[in-house]
C-alpha positions as CSV (number, residue, x, y, z in Angstrom):
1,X,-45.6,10.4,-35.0
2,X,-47.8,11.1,-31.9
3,X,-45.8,13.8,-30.5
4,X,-46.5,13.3,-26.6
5,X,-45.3,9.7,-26.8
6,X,-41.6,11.0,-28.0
7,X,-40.6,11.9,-24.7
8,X,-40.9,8.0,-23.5
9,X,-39.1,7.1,-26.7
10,X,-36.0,8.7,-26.0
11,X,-36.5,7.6,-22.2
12,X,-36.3,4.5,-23.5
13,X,-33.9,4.5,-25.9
14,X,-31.0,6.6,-23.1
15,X,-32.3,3.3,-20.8
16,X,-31.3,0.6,-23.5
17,X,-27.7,2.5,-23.9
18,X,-27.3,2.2,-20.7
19,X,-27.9,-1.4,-20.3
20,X,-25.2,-1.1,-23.5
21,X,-22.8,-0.1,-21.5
22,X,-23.5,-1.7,-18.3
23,X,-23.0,-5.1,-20.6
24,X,-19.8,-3.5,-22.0
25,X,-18.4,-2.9,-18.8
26,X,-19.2,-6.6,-17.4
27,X,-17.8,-8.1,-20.5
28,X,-14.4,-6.7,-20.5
29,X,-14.0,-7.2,-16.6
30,X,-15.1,-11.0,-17.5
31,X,-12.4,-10.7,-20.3
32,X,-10.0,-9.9,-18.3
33,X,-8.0,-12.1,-15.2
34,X,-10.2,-11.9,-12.1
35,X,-8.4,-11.6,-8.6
36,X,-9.6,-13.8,-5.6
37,X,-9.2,-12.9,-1.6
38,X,-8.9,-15.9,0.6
39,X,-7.1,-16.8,4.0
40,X,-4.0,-17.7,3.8
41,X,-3.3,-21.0,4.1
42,X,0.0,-20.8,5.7
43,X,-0.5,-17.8,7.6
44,X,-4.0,-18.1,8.5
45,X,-4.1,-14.1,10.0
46,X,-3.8,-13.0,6.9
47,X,-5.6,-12.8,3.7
48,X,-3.9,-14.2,0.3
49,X,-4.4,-13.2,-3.2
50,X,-4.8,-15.2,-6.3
51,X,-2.9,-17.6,-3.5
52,X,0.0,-15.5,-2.0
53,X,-0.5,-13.9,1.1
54,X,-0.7,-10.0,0.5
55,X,-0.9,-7.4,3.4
56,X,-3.4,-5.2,2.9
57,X,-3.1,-1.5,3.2
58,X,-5.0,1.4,2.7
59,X,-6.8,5.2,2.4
60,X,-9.4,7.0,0.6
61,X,-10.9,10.6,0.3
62,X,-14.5,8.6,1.0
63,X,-16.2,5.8,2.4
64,X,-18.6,5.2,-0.3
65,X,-16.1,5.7,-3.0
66,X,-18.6,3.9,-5.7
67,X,-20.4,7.3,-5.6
68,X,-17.0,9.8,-6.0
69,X,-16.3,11.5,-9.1
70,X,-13.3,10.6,-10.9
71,X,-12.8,7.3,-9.1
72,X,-9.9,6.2,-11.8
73,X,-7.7,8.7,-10.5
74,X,-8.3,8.0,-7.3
75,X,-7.6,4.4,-7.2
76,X,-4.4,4.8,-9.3
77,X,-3.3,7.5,-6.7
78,X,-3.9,4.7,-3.8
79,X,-2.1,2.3,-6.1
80,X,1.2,4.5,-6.9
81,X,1.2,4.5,-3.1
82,X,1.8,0.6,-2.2
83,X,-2.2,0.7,-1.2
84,X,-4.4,-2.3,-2.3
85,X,-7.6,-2.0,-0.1
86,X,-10.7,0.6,0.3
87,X,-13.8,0.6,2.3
88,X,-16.7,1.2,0.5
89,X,-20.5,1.8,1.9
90,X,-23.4,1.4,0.4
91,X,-24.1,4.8,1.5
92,X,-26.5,7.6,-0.3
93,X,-26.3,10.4,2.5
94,X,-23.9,12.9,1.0
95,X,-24.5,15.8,-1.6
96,X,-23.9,14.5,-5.0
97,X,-25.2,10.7,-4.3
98,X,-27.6,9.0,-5.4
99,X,-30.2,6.5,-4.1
100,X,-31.0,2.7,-5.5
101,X,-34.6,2.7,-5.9
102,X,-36.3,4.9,-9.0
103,X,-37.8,8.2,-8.1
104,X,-40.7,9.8,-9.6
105,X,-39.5,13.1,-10.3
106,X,-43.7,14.4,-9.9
107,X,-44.3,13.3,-6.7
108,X,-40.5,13.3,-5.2
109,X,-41.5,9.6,-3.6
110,X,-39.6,6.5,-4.5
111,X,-40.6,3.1,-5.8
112,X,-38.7,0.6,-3.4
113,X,-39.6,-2.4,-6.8
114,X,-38.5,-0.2,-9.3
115,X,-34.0,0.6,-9.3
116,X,-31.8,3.9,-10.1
117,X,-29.8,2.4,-13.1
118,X,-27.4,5.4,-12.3
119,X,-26.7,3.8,-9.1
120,X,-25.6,0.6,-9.8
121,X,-23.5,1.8,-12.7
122,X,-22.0,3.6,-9.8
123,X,-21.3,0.2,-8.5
124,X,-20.1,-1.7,-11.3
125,X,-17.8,0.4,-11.9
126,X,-16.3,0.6,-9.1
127,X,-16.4,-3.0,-8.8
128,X,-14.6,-3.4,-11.6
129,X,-12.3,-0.4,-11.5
130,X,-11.4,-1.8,-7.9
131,X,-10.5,-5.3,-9.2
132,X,-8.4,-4.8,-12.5
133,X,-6.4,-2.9,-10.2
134,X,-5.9,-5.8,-7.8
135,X,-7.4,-3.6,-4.9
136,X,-9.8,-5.7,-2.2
137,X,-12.5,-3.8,-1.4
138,X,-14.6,-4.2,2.4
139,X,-17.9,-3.7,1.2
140,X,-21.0,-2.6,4.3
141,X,-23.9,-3.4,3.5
142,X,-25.6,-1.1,5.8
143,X,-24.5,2.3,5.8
144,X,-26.1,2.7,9.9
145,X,-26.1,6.5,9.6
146,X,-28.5,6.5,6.8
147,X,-31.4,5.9,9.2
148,X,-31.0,8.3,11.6
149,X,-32.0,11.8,12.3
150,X,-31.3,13.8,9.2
151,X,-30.5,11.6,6.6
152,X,-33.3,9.5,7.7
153,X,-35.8,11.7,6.1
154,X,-34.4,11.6,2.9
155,X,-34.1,7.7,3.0
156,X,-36.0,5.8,0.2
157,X,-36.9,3.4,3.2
158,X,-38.2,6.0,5.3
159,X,-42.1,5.7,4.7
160,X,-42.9,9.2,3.7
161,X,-40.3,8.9,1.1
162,X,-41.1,5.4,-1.1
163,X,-44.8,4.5,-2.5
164,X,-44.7,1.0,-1.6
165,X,-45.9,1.4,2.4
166,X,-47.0,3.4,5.1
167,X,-46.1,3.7,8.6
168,X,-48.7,1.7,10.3
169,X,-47.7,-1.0,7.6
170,X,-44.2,-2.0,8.6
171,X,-44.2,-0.4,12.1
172,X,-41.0,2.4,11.0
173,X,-41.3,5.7,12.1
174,X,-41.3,8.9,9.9
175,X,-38.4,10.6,12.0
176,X,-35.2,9.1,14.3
177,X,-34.1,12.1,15.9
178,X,-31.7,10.5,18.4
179,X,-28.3,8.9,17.2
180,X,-27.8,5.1,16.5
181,X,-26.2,4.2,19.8
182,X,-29.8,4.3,21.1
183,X,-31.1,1.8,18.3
184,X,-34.4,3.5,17.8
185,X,-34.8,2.6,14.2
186,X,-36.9,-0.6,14.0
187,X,-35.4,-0.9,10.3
188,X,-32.9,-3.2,12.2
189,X,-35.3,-5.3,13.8
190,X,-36.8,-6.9,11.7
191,X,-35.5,-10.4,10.7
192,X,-37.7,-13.6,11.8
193,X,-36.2,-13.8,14.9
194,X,-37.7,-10.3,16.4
195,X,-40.4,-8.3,14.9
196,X,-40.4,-10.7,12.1
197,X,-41.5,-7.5,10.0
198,X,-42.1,-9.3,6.7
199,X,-43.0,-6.7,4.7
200,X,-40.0,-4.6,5.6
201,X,-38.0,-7.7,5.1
202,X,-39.2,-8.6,1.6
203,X,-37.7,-5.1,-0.1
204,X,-34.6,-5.5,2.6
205,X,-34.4,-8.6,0.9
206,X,-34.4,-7.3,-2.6
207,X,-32.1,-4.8,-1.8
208,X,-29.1,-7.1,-0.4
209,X,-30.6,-9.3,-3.4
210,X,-29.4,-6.8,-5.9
211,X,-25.7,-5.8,-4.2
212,X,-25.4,-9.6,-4.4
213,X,-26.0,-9.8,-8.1
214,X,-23.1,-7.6,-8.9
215,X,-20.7,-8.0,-6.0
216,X,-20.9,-11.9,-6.1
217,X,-18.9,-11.7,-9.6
218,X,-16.0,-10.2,-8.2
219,X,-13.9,-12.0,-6.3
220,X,-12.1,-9.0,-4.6
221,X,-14.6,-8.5,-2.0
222,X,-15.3,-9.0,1.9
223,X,-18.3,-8.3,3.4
224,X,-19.3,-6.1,6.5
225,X,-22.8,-6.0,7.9
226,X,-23.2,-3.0,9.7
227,X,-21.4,0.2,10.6
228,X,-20.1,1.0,14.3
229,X,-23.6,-1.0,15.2
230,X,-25.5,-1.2,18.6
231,X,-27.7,-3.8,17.3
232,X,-28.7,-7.7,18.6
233,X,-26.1,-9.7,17.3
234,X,-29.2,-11.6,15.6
235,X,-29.1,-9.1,13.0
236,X,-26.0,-9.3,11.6
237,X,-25.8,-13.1,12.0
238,X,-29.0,-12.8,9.7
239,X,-27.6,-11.1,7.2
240,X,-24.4,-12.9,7.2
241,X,-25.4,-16.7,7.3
242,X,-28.3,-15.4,3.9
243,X,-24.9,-13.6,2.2
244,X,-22.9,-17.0,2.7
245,X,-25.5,-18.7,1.1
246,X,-26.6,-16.8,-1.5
247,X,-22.8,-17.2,-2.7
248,X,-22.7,-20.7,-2.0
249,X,-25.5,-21.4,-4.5
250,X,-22.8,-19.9,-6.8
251,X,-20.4,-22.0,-5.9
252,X,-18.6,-19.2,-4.7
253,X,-17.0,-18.4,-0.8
254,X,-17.9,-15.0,0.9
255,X,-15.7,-14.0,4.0
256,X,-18.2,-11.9,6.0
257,X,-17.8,-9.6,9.3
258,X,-19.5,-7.3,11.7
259,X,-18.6,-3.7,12.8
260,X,-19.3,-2.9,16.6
261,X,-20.2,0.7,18.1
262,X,-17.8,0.2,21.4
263,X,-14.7,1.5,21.3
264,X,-12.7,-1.2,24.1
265,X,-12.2,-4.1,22.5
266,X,-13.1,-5.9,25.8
267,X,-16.7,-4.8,25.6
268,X,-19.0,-8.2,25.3
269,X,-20.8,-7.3,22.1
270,X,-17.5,-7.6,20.0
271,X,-17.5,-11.3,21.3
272,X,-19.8,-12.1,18.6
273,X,-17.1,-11.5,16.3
274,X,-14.5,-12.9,17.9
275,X,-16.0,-16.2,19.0
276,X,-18.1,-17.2,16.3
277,X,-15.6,-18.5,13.5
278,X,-18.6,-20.4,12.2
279,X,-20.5,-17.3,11.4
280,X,-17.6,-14.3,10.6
281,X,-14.9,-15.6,8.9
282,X,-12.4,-12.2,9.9
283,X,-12.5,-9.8,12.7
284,X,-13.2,-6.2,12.6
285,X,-11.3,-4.2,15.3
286,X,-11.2,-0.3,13.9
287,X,-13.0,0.5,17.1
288,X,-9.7,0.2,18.6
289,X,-8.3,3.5,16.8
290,X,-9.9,5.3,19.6
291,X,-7.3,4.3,22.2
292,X,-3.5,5.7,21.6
293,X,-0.3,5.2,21.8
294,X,0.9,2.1,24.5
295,X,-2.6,1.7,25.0
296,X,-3.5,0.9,21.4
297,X,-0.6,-1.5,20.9
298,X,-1.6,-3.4,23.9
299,X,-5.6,-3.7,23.1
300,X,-4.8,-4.7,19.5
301,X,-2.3,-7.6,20.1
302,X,-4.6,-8.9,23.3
303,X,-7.1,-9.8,20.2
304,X,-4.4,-11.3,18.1
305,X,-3.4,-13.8,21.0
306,X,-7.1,-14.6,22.3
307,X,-7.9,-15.4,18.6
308,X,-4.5,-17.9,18.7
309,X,-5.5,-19.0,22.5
310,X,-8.7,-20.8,21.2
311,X,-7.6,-21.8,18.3
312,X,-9.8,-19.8,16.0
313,X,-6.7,-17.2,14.6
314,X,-8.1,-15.7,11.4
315,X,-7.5,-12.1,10.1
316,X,-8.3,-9.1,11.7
317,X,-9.0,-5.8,10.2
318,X,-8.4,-2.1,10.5
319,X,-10.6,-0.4,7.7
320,X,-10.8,2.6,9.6
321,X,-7.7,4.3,11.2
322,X,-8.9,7.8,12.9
323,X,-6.8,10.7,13.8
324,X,-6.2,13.9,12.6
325,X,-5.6,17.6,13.1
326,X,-8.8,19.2,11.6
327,X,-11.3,15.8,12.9
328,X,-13.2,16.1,15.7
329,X,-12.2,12.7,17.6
330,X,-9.2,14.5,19.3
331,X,-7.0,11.9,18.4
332,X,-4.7,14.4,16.4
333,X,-2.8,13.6,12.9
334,X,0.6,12.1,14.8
335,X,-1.6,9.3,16.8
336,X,-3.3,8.4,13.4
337,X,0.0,7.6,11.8
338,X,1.1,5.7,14.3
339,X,-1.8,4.0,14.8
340,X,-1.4,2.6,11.0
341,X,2.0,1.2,11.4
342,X,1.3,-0.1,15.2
343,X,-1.8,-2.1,13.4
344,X,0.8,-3.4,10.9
345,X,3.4,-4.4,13.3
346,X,1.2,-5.6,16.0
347,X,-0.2,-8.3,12.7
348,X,-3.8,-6.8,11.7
349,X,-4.2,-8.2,8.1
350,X,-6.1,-4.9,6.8
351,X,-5.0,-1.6,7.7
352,X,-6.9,1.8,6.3
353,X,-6.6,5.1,7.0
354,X,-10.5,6.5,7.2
355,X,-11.3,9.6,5.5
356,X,-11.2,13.3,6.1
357,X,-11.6,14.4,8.7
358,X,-11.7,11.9,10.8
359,X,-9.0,10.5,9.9
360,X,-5.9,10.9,7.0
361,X,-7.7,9.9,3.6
362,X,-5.2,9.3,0.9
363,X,-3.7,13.0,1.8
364,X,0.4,13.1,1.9
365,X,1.0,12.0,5.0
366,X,-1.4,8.8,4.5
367,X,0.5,8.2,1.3
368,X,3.7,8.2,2.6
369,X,2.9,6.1,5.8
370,X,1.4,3.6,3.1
371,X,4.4,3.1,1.0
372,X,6.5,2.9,3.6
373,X,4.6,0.0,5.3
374,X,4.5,-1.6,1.6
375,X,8.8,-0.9,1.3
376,X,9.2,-2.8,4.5
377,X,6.3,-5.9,4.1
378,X,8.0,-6.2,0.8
379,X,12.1,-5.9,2.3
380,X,11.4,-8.4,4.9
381,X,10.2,-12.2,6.0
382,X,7.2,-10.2,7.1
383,X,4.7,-12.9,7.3
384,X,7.0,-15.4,9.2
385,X,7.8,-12.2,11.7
386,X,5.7,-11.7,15.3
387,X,5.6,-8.8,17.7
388,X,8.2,-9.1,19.3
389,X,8.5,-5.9,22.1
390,X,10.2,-8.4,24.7
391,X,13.3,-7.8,22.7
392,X,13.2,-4.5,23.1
393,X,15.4,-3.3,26.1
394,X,15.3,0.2,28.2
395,X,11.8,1.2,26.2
396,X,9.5,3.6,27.6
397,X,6.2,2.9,26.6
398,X,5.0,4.0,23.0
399,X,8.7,4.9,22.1
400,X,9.6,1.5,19.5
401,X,7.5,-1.8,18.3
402,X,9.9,-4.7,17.3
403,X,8.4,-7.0,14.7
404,X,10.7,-10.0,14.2
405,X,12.3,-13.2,12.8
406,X,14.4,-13.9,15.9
407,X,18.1,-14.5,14.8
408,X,16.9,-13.7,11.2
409,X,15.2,-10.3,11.1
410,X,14.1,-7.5,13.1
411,X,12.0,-4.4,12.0
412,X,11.9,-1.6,14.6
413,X,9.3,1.0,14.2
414,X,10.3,4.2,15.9
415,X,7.7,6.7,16.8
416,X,9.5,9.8,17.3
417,X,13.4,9.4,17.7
418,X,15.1,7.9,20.8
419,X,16.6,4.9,21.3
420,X,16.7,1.2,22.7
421,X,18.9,-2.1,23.2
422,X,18.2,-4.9,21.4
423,X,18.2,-8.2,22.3
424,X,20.1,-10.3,19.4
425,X,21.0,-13.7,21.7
426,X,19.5,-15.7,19.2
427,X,21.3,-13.6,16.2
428,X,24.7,-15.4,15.0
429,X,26.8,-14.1,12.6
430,X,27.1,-10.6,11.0
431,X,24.6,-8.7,10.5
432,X,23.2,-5.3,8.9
433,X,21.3,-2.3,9.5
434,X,18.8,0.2,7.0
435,X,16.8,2.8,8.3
436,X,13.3,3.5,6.5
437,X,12.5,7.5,6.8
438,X,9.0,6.5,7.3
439,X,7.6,9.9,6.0
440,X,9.5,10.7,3.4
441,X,9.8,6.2,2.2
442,X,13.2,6.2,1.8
443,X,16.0,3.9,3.0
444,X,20.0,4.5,4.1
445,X,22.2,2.0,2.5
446,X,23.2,-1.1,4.8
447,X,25.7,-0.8,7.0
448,X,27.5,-3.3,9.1
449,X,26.0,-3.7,12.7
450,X,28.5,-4.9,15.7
451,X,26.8,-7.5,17.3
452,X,27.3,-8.3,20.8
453,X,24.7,-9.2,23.7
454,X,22.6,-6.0,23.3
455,X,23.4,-3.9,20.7
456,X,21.8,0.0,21.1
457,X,19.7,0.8,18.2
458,X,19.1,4.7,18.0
459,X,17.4,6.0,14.8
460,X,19.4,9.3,12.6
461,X,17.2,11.8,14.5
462,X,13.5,12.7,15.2
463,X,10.8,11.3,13.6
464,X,9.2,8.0,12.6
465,X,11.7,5.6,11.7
466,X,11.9,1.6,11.2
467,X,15.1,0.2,11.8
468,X,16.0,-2.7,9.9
469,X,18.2,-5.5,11.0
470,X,18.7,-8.8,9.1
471,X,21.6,-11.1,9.2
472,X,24.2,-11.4,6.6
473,X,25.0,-14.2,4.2
């Protein structure tokens, strides 16, 4: 044997196991029952799975969590806690990634036609780790902060880095020093409708081609163009009408989004979202974890009711809930709780906690929060329930949330102690009360509740609590 060539041989041979077990891994997800995300079709602000409508709820250490090490454990971790939902980017920029494209290990410069099997292995098995597990995943296509200032230069796409063209080619520059508020990258101007940058486009193309190829199998996941972008909205339409397609010609449905940069949900960029139905099928509002308390509440449901005003109410999302202590936002570990169970009560259909440190991860406190939302979606009619704050009677502002079946049910999230009157006119009949100790998830037994015109409803002491009030049969 020629002794030179045996290097390549095993090259090979390690390549064609590989493939082994990527076929393995497809085969017994395809062996298995698949899951399936659509709208609801009775509660159309909501997502349904396999056909009932599910609320979705969620945390994670990461954002690309297709790249973490020992992912199993982390997704049973989320599912022992009532969560069912994870963000995941396609994002390379963190120590211990890896990139798509092959890299030649000589000259340290990638081949943008040529793929990293080790990262799309990544992927499938997420992909399928995700969805035997009945968790939806929100999947960005483009992580934004991969193409600016320092991670920029390590970027496959980046023209000093990749083989395939050089900067006078496709008109990108070598560095982006400034942050991607400023949109200085021309990576994201591209499409036909402004620098019509072909060549660019053609290994874009391939690219969203190839996260197509595997995420298209799975029915567990939605689709988010862009991170916190500052973009023409002609990008991300782009990308999302060619997704929608390319599943089509599968006979399959993809629900697709976009993710603005400004945090007040009244800012006109965010009314590409919100008023184009025909183009993004659910709303993105994690933007809104900026504001706090009252504030929050308020900006949240105003979305909620223009969506119902012009007829065009479909779900609305929270994959990233900021606050806490150590994270540099400011918005503290209390506002990031409450800011998850406001989004629930106010009707969001996806709720996450981002990760560490910007906001709670899957840590304790983002556990409990999560299976306590799950104990009470599960207790009570929650899909037939709306806000309901008008019931709520001598409330300061940011002190309890109602969420109710008026005359049936009414759930009363507590942020820290104090105390209200109810409004029970339309309740007849006996009723009950449970408290939910939202951070520790456990209830008090039922107890018999006098009703008259406005009963007072104070919680057992300080703390986050949910009063539970349903009538008696």
């Amino acid at each position: 044997m020629n002794l030179p060539i045996l290097p390549e041989l095993l090259i090979s041979l390690f390549r064609f196991k590989f493939l082994l077990v990527v076929w393995w891994f497809s085969a017994a997800y395809s062996w298995g029952q698949q899951i399936e995300i659509t709208i609801s079709a009775g509660y159309p602000q909501y997502w349904a799975v396999n056909g009932a409508p599910t609320l979705l709820l969620g945390g994670s250490v990461e954002d690309n969590l297709f790249q973490i090490p020992d992912l199993e454990n982390h997704l049973d971790l989320l599912v022992r806690s009532g969560g069912n939902y994870v963000r995941n980017t396609m994002s390379s920029r963190d120590e211990g990634n890896v990139w798509p494209f092959y890299i030649d290990d000589s000259t340290r410069r990638y081949d943008l036609n040529r793929w990293n099997d080790s990262y799309w292995l990544r992927f499938e098995k997420f992909l399928i780790e995700t969805s035997r597990r009945n968790i939806i995943v929100q999947l960005e296509l483009w992580a934004t902060f991969d193409f600016y200032r320092e991670n920029w230069e390590k970027n496959p796409f980046n023209p000093v880095n990749n083989t395939n063209y050089d900067s006078n080619r496709v008109d990108l520059p070598t560095k982006v020093p400034t942050h991607p508020v400023f949109t200085d990258n021309p990576f994201f101007w591209s499409i036909p409708d402004q620098k019509n940058n072909m060549r660019l486009l053609w290994y874009q193309q391939q690219y969203v081609d190839k996260v197509l190829s595997y995420a298209l199998k799975y029915g567990n996941v939605l689709y988010c163009i862009d991170n916190e972008t500052s973009v023409t909205a002609a990008w991300g339409s782009f990308w999302a009408e060619y997704i929608k397609k390319k599943a089509a010609e599968q006979g399959k449905k993809a629900y697709v989004t976009e993710m603005w940069d400004p945090h007040d949900l009244d800012h006109i960029s965010h009314r590409e979202t919100f008023d184009h139905p025909e183009t993004y099928e659910f709303v993105e509002i994690s933007q809104n974890n900026h504001q706090k308390g009252q504030n929050h509440w308020d900006n949240g449901l105003k979305q909620l009711q223009r969506l119902q005003q012009r007829d065009n109410l479909r779900p609305v999302n929270n994959v990233k809930t900021y606050g806490n202590d150590q994270g540099r936002h400011g918005h503290g570990t209390r506002n990031g709780m409450e800011s998850f169970v406001r989004s629930v009560f106010f009707g969001s259909a996806a709720v996450r906690f981002h990760r560490p440190t910007s906001g709670l991860g899957l840590g304790p406190e983002a556990q409990a929060v999560i299976k306590s939302m799950r104990e009470l979606s599960d207790r009570m009619d929650f899909f037939e329930a709306v806000p309901e704050n008008s019931l709520l009677l001598q409330r300061e502002p940011n002190e309890a949330y109602c969420r109710a079946v008026s005359g049936e049910q009414y759930a009363i999230y507590f942020t820290d102690g104090g105390g209200i009157t109810l409004d029970v006119s339309a309740l007849t009949g006996k009723a009950q009360i449970q408290w939910l100790d939202v951070m520790n998830s456990t209830w008090s037994k039922p107890e018999e509740i006098e009703i008259n015109e406005e009963p007072e409803i104070i919680p057992p002491g300080k703390g986050q609590f949910v009063a539970l009030i349903s009538i008696r049969n």
